[in-house]
Biopython code that builds the backbone (N, CA, C, O; Angstrom):
import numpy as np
from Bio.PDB.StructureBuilder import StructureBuilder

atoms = [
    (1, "UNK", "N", (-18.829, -23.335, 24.417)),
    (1, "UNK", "CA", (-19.028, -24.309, 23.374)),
    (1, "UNK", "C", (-18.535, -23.708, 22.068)),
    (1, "UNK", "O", (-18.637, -22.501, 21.848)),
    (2, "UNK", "N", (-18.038, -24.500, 21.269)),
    (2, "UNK", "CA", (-17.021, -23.952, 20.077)),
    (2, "UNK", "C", (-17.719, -24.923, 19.169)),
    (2, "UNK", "O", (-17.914, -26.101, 19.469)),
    (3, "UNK", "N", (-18.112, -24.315, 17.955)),
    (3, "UNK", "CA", (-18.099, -25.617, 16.592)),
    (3, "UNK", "C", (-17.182, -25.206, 15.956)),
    (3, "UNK", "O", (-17.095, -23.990, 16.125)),
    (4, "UNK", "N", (-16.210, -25.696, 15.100)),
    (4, "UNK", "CA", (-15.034, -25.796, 14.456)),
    (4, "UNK", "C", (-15.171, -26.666, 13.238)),
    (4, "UNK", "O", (-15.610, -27.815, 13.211)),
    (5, "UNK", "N", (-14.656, -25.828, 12.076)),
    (5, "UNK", "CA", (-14.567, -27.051, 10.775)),
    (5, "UNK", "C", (-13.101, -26.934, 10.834)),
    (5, "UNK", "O", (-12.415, -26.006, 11.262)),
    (6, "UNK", "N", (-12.639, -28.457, 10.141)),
    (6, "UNK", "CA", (-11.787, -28.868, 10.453)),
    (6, "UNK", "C", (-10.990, -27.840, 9.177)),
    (6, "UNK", "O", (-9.821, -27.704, 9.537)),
    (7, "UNK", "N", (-11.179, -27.257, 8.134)),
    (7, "UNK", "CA", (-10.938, -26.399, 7.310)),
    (7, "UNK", "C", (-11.434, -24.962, 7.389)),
    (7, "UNK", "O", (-12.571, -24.668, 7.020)),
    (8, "UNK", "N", (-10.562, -24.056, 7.878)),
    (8, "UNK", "CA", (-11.162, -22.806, 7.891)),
    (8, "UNK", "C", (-10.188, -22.002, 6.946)),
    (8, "UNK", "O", (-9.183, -22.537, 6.477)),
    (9, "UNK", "N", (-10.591, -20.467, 6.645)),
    (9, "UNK", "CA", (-10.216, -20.027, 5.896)),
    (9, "UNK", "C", (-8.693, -19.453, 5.934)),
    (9, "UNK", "O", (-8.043, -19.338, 4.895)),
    (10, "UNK", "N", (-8.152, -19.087, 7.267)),
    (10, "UNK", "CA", (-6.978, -18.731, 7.428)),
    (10, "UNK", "C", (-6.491, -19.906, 8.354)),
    (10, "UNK", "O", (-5.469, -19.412, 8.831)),
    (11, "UNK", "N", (-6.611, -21.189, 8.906)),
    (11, "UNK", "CA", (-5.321, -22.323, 9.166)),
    (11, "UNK", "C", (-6.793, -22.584, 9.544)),
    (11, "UNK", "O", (-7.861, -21.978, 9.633)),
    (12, "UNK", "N", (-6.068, -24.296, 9.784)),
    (12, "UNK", "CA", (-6.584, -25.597, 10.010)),
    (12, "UNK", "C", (-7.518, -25.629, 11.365)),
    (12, "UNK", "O", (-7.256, -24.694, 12.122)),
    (13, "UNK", "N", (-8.492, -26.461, 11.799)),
    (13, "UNK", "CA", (-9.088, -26.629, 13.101)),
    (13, "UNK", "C", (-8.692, -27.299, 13.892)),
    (13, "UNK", "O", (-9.286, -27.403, 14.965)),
    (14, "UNK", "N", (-7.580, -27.962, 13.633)),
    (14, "UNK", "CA", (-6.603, -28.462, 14.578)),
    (14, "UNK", "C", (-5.702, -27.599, 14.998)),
    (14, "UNK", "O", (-5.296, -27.802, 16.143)),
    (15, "UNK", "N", (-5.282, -26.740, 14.459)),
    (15, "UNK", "CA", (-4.107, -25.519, 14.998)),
    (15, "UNK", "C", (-5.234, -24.514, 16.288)),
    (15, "UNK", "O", (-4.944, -23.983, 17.360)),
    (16, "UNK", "N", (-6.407, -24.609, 15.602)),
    (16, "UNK", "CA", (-7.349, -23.472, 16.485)),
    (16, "UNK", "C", (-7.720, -24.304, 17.870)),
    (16, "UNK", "O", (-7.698, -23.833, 19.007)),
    (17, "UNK", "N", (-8.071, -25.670, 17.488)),
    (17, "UNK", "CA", (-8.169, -26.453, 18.968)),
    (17, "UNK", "C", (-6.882, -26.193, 19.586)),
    (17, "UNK", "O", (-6.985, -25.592, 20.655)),
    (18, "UNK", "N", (-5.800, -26.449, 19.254)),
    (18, "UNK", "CA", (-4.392, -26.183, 19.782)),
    (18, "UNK", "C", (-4.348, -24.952, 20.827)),
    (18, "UNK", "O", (-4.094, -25.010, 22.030)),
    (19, "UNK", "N", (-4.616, -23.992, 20.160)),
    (19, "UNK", "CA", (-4.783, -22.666, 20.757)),
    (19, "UNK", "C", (-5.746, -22.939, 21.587)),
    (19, "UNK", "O", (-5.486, -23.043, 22.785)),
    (20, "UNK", "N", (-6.521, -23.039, 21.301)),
    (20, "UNK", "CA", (-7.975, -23.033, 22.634)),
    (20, "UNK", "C", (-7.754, -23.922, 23.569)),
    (20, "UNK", "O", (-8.280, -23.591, 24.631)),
    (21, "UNK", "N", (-7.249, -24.812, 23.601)),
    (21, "UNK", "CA", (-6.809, -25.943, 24.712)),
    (21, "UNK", "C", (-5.734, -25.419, 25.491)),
    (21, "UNK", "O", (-5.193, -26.042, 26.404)),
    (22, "UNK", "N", (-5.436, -24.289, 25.128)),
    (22, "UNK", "CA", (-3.793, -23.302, 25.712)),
    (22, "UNK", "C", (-4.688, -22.472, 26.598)),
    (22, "UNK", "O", (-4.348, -22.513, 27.780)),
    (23, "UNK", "N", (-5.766, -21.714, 26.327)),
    (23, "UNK", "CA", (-6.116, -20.376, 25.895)),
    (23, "UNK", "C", (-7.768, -20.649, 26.889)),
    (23, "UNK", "O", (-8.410, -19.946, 27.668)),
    (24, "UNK", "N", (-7.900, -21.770, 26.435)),
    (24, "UNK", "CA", (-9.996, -21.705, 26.989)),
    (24, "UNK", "C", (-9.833, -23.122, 27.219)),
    (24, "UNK", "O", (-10.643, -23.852, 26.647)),
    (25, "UNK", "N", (-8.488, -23.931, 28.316)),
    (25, "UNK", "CA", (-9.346, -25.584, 28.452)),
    (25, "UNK", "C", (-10.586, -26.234, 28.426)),
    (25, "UNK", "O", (-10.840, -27.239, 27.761)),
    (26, "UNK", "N", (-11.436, -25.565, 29.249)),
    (26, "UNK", "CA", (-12.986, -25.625, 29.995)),
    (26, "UNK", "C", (-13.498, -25.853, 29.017)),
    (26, "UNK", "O", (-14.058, -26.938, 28.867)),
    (27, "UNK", "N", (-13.470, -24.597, 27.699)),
    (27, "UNK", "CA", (-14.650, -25.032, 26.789)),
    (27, "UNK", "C", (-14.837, -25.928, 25.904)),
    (27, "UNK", "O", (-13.939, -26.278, 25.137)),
    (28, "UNK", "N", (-16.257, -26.516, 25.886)),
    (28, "UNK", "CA", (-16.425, -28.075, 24.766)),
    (28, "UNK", "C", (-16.144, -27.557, 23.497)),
    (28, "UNK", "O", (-16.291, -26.390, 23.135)),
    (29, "UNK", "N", (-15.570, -28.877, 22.595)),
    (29, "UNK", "CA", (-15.117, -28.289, 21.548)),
    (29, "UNK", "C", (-15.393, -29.455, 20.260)),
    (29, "UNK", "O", (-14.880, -30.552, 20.035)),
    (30, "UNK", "N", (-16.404, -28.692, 19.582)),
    (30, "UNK", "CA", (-16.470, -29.705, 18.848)),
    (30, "UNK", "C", (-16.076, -29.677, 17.280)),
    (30, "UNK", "O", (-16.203, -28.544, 16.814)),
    (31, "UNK", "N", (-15.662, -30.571, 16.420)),
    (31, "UNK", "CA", (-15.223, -30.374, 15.109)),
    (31, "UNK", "C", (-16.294, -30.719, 14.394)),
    (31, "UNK", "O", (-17.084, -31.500, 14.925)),
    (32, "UNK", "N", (-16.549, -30.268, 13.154)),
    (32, "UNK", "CA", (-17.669, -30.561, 11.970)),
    (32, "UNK", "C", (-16.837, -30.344, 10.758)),
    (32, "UNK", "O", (-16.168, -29.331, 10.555)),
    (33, "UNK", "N", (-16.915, -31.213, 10.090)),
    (33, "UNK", "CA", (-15.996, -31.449, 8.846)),
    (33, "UNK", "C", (-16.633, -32.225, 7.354)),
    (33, "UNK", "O", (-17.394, -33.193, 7.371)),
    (34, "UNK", "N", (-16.188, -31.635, 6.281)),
    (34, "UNK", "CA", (-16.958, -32.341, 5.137)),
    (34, "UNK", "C", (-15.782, -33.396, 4.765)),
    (34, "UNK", "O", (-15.904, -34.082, 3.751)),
    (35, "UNK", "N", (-14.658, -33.514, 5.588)),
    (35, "UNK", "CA", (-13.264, -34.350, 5.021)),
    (35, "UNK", "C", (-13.373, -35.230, 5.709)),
    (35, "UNK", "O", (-12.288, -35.760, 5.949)),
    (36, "UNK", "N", (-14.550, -35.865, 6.371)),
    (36, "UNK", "CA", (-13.813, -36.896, 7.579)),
    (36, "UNK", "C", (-12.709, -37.806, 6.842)),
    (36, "UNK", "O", (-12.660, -38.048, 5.636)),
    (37, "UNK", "N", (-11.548, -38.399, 8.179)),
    (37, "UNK", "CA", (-10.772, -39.449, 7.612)),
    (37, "UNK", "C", (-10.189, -39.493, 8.805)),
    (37, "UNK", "O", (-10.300, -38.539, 9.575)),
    (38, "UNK", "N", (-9.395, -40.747, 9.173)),
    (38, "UNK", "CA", (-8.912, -40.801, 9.947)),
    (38, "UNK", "C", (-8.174, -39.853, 10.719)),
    (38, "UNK", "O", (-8.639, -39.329, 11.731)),
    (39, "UNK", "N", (-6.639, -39.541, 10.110)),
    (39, "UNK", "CA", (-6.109, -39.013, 10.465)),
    (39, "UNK", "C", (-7.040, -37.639, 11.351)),
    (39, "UNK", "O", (-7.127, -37.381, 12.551)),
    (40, "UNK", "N", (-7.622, -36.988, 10.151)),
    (40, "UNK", "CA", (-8.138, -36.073, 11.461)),
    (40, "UNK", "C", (-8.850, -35.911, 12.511)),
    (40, "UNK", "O", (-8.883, -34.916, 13.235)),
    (41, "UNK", "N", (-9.721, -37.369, 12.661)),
    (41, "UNK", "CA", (-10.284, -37.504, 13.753)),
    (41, "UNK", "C", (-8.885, -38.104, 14.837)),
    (41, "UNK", "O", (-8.504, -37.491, 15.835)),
    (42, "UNK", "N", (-8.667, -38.585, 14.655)),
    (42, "UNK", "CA", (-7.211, -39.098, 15.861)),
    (42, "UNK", "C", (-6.754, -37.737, 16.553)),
    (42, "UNK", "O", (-6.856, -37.524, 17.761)),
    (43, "UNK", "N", (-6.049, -36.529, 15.279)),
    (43, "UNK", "CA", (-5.656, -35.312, 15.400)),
    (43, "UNK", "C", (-6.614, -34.684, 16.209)),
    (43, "UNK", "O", (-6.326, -34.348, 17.358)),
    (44, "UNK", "N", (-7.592, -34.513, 15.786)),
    (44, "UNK", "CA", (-8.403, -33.579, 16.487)),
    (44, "UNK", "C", (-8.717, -34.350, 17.877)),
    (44, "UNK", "O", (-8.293, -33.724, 18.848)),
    (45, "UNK", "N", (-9.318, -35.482, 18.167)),
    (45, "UNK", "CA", (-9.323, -35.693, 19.126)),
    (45, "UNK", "C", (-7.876, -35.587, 20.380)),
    (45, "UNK", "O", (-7.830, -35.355, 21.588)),
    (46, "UNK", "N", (-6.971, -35.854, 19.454)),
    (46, "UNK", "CA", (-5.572, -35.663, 20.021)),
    (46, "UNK", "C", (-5.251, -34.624, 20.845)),
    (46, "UNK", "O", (-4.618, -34.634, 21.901)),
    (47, "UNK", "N", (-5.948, -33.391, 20.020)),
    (47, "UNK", "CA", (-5.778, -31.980, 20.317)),
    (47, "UNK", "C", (-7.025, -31.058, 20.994)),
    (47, "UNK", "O", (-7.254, -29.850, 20.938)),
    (48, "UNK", "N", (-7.634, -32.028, 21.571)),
    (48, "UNK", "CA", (-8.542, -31.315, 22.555)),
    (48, "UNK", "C", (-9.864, -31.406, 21.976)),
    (48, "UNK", "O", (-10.770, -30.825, 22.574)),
    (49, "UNK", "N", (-10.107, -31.987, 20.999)),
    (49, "UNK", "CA", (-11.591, -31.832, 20.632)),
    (49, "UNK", "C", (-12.770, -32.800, 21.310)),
    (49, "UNK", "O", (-12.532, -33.980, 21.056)),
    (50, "UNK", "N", (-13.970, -32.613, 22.099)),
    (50, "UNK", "CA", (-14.472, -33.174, 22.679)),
    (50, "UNK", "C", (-15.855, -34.248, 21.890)),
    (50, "UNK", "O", (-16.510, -35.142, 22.425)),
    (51, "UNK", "N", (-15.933, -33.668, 20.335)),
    (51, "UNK", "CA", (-16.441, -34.739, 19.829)),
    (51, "UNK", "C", (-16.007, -34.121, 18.324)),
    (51, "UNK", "O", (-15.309, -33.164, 17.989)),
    (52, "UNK", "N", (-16.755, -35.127, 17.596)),
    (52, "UNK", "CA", (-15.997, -34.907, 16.214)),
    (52, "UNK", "C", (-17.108, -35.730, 15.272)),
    (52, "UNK", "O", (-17.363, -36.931, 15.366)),
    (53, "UNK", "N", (-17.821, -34.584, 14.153)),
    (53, "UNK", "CA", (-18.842, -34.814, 13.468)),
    (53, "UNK", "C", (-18.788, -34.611, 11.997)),
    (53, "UNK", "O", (-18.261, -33.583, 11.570)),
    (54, "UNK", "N", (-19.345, -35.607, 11.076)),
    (54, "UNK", "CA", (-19.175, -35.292, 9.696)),
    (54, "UNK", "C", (-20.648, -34.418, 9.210)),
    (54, "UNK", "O", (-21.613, -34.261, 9.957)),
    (55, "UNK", "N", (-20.568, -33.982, 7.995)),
    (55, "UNK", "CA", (-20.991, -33.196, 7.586)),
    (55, "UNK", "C", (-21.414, -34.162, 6.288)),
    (55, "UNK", "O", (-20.765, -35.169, 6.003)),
    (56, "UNK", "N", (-22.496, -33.757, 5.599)),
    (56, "UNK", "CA", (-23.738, -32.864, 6.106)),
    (56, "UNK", "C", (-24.512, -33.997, 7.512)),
    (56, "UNK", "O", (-24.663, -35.194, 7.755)),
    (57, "UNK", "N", (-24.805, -32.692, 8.101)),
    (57, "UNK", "CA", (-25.263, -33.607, 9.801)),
    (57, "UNK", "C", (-26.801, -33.290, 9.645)),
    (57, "UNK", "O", (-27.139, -32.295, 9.004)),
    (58, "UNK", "N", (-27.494, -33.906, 10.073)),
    (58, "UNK", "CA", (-28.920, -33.493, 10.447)),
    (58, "UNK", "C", (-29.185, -32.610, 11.408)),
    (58, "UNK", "O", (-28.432, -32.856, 12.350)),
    (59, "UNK", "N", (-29.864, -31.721, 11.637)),
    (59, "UNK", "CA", (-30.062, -30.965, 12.674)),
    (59, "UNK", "C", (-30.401, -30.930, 13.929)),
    (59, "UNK", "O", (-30.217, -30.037, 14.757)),
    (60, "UNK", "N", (-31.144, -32.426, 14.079)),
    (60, "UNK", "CA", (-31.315, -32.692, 15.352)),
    (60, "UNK", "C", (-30.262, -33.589, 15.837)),
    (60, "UNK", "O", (-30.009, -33.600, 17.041)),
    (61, "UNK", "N", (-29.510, -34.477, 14.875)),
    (61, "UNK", "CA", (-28.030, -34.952, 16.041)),
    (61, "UNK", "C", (-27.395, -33.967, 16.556)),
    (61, "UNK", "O", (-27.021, -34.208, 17.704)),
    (62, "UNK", "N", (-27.031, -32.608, 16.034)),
    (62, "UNK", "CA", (-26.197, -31.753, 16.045)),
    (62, "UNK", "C", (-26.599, -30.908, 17.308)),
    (62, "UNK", "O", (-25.770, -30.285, 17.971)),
    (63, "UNK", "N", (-28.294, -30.953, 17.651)),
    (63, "UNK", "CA", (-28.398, -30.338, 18.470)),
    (63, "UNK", "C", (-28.639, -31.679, 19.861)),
    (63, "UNK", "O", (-28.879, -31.552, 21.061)),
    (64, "UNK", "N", (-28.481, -32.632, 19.178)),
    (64, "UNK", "CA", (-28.534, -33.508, 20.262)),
    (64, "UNK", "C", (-26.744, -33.493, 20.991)),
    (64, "UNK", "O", (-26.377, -33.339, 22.157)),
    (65, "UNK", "N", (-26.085, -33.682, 19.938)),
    (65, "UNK", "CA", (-24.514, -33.874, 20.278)),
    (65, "UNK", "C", (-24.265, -32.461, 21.315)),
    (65, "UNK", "O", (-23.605, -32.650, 22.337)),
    (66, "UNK", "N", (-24.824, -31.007, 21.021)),
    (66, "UNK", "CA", (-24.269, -29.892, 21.617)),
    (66, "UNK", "C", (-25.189, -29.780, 23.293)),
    (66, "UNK", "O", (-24.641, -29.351, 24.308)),
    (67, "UNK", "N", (-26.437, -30.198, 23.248)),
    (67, "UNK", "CA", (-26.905, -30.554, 24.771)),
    (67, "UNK", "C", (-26.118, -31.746, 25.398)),
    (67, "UNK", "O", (-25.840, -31.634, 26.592)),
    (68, "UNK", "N", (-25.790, -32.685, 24.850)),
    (68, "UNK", "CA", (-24.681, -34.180, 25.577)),
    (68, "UNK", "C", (-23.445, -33.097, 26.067)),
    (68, "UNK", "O", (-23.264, -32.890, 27.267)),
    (69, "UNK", "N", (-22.623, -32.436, 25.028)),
    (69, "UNK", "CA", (-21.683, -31.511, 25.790)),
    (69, "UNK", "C", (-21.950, -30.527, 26.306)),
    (69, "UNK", "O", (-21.036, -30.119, 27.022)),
    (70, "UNK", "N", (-22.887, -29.867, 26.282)),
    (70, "UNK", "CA", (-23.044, -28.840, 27.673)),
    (70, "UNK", "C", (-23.380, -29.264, 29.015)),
    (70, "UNK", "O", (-23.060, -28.802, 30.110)),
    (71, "UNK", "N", (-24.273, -30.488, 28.599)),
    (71, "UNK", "CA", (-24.400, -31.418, 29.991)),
    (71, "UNK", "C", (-23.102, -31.686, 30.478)),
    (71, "UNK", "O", (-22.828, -31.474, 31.660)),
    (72, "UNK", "N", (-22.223, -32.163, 29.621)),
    (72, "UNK", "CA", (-21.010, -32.932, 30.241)),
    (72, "UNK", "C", (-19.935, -31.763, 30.900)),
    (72, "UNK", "O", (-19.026, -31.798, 31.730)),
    (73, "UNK", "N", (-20.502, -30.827, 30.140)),
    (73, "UNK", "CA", (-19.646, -29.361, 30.649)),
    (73, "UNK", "C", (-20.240, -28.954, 32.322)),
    (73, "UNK", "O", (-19.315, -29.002, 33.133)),
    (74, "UNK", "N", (-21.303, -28.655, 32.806)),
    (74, "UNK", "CA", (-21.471, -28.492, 33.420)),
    (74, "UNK", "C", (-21.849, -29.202, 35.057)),
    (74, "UNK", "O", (-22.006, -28.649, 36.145)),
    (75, "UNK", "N", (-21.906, -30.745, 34.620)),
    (75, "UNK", "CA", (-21.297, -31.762, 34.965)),
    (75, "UNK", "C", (-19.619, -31.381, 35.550)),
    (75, "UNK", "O", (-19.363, -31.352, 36.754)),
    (76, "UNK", "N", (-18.756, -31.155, 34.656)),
    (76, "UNK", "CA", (-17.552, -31.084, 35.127)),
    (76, "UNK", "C", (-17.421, -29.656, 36.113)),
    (76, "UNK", "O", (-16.589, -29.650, 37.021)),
    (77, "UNK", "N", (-18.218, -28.570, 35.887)),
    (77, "UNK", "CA", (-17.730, -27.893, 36.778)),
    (77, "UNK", "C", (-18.465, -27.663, 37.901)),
    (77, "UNK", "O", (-18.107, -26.935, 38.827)),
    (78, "UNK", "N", (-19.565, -28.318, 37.832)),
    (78, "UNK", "CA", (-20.143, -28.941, 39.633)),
    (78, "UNK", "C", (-19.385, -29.633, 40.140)),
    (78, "UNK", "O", (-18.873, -29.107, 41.128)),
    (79, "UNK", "N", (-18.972, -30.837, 39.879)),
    (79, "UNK", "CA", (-17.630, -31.887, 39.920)),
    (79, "UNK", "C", (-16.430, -30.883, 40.507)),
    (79, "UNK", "O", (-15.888, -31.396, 41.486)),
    (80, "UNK", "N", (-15.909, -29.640, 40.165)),
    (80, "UNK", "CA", (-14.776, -28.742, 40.661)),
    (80, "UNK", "C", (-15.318, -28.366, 41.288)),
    (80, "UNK", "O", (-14.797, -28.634, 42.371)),
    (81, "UNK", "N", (-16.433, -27.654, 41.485)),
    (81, "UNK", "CA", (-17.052, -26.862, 42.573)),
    (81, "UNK", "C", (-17.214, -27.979, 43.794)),
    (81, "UNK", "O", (-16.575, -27.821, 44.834)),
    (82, "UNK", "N", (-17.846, -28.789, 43.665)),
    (82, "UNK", "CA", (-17.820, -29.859, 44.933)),
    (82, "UNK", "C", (-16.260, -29.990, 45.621)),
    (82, "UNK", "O", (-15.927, -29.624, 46.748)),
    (83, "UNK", "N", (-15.512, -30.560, 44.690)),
    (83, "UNK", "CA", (-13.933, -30.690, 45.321)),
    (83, "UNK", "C", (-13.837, -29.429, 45.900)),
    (83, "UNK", "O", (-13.771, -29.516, 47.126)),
    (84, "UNK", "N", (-13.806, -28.332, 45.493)),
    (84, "UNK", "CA", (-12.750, -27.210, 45.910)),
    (84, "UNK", "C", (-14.069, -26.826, 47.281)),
    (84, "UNK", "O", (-13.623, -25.962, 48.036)),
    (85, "UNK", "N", (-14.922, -27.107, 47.519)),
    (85, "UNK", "CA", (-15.576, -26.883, 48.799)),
    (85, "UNK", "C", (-15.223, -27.643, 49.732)),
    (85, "UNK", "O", (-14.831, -27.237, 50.826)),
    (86, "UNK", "N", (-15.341, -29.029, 49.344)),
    (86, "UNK", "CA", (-14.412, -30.068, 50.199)),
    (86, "UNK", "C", (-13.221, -29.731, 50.811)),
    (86, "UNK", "O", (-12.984, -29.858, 52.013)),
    (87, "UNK", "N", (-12.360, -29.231, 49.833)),
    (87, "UNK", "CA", (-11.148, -29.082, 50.293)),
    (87, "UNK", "C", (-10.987, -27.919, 51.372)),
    (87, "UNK", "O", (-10.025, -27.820, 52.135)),
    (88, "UNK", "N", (-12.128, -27.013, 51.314)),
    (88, "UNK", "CA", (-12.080, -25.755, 51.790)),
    (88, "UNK", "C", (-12.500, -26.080, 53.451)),
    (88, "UNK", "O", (-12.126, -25.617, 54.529)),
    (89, "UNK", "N", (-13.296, -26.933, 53.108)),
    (89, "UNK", "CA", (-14.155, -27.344, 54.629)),
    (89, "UNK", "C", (-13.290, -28.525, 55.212)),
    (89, "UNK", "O", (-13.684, -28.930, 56.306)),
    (90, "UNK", "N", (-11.959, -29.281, 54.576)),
    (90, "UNK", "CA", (-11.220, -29.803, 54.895)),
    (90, "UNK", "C", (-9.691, -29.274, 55.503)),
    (90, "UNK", "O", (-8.871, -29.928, 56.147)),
    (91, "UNK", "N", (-9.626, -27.831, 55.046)),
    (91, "UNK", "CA", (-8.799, -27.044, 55.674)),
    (91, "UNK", "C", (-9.063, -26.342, 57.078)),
    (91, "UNK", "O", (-8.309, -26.139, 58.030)),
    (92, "UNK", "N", (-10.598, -26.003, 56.833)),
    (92, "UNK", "CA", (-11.261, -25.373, 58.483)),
    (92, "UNK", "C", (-11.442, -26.378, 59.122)),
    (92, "UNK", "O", (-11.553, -26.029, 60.298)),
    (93, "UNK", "N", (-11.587, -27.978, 58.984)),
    (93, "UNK", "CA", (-11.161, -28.683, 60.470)),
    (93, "UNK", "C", (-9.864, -28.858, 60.726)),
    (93, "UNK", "O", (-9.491, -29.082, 61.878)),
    (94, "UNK", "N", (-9.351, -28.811, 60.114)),
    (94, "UNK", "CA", (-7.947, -29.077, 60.050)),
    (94, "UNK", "C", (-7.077, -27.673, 61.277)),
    (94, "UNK", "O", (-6.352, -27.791, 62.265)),
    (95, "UNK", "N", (-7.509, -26.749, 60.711)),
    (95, "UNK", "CA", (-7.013, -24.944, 60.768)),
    (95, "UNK", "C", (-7.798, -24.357, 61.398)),
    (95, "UNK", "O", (-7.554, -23.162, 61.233)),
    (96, "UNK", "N", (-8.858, -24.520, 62.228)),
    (96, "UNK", "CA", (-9.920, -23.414, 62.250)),
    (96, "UNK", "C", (-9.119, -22.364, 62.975)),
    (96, "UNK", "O", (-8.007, -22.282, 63.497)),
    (97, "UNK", "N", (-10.385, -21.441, 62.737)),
    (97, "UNK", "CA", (-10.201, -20.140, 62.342)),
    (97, "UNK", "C", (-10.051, -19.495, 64.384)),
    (97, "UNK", "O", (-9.866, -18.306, 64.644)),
]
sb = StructureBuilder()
sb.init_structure("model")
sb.init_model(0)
sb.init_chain("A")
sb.init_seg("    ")
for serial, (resi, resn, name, xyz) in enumerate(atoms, 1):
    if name == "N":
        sb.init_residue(resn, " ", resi, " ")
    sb.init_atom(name, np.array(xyz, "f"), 0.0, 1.0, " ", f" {name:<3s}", serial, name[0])
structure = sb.get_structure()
């Protein structure tokens, strides 16, 4: 799980989602920004960000928004783990040993 402002001190949080979507697909990624505006929600969502929050946030959306994506995170990789067993137990009837 990543929080990201969309302004950081050495480049943008869209260049850093960029990288991390290269670099760490898997992990949720979320933006927090005091600029909302269009453009950068489109961008950021464009570029891998899995939700996208203005600032100043309350503390309990923020911790509500980061349990919704870890759920959804781990959700997805039961979801891979199921397939790739399938497939595994779909090769040994197929092949056995």
């Amino acid at each position: 799980m990543a929080l990201i402002d969309i302004r950081l001190s050495d480049m943008e949080g869209t260049q850093l989602l960029t990288e991390m979507k290269e670099t760490i697909p898997k992990m949720r990624k979320i933006i927090v920004t005091g600029y909302p505006d269009l453009q950068n929600a489109i961008a950021s969502v464009q570029k891998g960000a899995d939700y996208y929050i203005t600032k100043p946030t309350k503390m309990d959306e923020l911790v509500r928004v980061v349990r919704e994506q870890l759920k959804k995170q781990r959700e997805e990789e039961q979801y891979a783990e199921k397939k790739v067993a399938e497939f595994i137990e779909t090769r040994l009837r197929e092949n056995p040993l």
